[in-house]
Kinemage of the C-alpha trace (Angstrom):
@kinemage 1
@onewidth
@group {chain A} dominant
@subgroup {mainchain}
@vectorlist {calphas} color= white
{ca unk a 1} P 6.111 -21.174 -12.368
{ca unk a 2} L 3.696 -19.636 -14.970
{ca unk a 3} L 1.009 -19.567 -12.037
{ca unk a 4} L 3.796 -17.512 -9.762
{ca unk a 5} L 3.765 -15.261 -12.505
{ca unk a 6} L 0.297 -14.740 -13.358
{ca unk a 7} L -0.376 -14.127 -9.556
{ca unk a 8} L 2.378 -11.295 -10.080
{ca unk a 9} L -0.025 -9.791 -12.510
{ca unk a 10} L -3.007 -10.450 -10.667
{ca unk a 11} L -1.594 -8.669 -7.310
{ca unk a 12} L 0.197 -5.576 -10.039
{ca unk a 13} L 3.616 -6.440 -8.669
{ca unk a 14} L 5.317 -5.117 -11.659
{ca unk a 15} L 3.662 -2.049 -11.290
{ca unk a 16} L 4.577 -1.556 -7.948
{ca unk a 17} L 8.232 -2.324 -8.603
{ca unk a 18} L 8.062 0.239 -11.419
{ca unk a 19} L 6.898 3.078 -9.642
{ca unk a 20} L 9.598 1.927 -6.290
{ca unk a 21} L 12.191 2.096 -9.199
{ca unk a 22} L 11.038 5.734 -10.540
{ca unk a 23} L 11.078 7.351 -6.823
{ca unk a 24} L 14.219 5.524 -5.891
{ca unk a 25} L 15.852 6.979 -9.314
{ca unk a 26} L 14.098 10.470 -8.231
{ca unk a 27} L 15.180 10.424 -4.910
{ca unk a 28} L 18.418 9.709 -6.006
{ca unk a 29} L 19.114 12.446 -8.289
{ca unk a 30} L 17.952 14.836 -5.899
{ca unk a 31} L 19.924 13.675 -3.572
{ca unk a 32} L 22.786 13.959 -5.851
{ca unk a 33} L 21.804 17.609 -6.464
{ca unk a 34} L 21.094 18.519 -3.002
{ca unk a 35} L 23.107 16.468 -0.925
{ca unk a 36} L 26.747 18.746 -1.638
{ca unk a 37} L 24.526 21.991 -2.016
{ca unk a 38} L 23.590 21.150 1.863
{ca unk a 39} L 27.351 20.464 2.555
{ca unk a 40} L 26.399 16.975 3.601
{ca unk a 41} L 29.527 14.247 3.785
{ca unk a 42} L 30.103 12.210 0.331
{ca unk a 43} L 29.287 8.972 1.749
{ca unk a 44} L 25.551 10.310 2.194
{ca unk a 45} L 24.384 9.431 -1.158
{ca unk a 46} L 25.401 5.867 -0.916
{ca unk a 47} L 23.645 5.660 2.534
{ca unk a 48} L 20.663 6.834 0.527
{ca unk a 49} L 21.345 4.191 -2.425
{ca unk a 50} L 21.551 1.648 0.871
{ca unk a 51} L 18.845 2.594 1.894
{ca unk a 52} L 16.694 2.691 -0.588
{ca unk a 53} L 17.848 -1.137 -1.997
{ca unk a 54} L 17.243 -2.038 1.815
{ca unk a 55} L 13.648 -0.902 1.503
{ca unk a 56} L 13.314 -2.252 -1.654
{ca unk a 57} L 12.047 -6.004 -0.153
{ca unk a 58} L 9.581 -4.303 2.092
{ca unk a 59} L 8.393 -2.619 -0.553
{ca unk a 60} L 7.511 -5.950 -2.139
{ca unk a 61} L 5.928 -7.149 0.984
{ca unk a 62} L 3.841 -3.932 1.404
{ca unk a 63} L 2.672 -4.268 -2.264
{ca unk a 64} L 2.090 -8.357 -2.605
{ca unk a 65} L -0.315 -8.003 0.910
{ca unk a 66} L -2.291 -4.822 -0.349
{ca unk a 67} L -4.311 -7.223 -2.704
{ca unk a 68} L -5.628 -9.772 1.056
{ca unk a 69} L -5.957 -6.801 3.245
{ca unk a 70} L -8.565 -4.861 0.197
{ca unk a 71} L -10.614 -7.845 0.013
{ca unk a 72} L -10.500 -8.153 3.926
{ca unk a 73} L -11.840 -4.576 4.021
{ca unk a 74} L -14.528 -5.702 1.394
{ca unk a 75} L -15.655 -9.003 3.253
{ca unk a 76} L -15.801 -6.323 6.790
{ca unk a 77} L -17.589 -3.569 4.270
{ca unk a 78} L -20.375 -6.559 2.974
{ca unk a 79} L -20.667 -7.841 6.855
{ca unk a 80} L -21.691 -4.590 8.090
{ca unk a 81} L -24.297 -3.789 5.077
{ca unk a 82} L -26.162 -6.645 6.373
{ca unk a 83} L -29.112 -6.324 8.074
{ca unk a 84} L -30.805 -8.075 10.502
{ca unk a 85} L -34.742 -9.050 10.268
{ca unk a 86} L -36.054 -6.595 12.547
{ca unk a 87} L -33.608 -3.536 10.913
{ca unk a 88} L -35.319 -4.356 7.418
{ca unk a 89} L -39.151 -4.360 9.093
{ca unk a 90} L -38.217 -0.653 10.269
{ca unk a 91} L -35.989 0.202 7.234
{ca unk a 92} L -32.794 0.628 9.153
{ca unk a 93} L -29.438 0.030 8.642
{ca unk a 94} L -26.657 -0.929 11.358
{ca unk a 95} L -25.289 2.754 10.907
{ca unk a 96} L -28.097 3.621 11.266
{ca unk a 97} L -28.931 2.090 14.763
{ca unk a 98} L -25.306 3.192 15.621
{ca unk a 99} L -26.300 6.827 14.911
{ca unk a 100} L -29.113 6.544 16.988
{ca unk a 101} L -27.298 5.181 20.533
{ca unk a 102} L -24.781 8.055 20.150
């Protein structure tokens, strides 16, 4: 369990659960503000509340996979700075070569 937790950390979880909690709570007081201003029916704010507890999970999701798909961009990012033998006897990059079939 203490691992579960420490790979909470790792990915910021908490963080991301904080800030979902401050723009649920913000989105929910303007709501309240806004929502008779526009005339809207009274059961509109709890659709919103719903909604936003609905979203919460995917929120989770969203924020727990961030951490694999940044290091899969860094493992693509460290593939393509590679060079082969014959772009390092000219001094050329792959972008570079790119560039130069456009």
């Amino acid at each position: 369990m203490r691992s579960f937790f420490r790979e909470l950390r790792r990915r910021q979880i908490p963080k991301a659960i904080g800030a979902y909690g401050l723009v649920a709570w913000l989105f929910t007081q303007i709501g309240t503000a806004t929502f008779p201003v526009m005339r809207l029916p009274d059961w509109t704010t709890g659709a919103l509340v719903i909604l936003l507890v609905l979203a919460f999970p995917v929120a989770l999701f969203m924020a727990w996979t961030h951490d694999d798909r940044v290091r899969e961009i860094d493992v693509i990012c460290d593939r393509l700075k590679k060079t082969s033998p014959r772009q390092q006897e000219y001094g050329q990059t792959q972008a570079d070569d790119h560039r130069q079939n456009k």
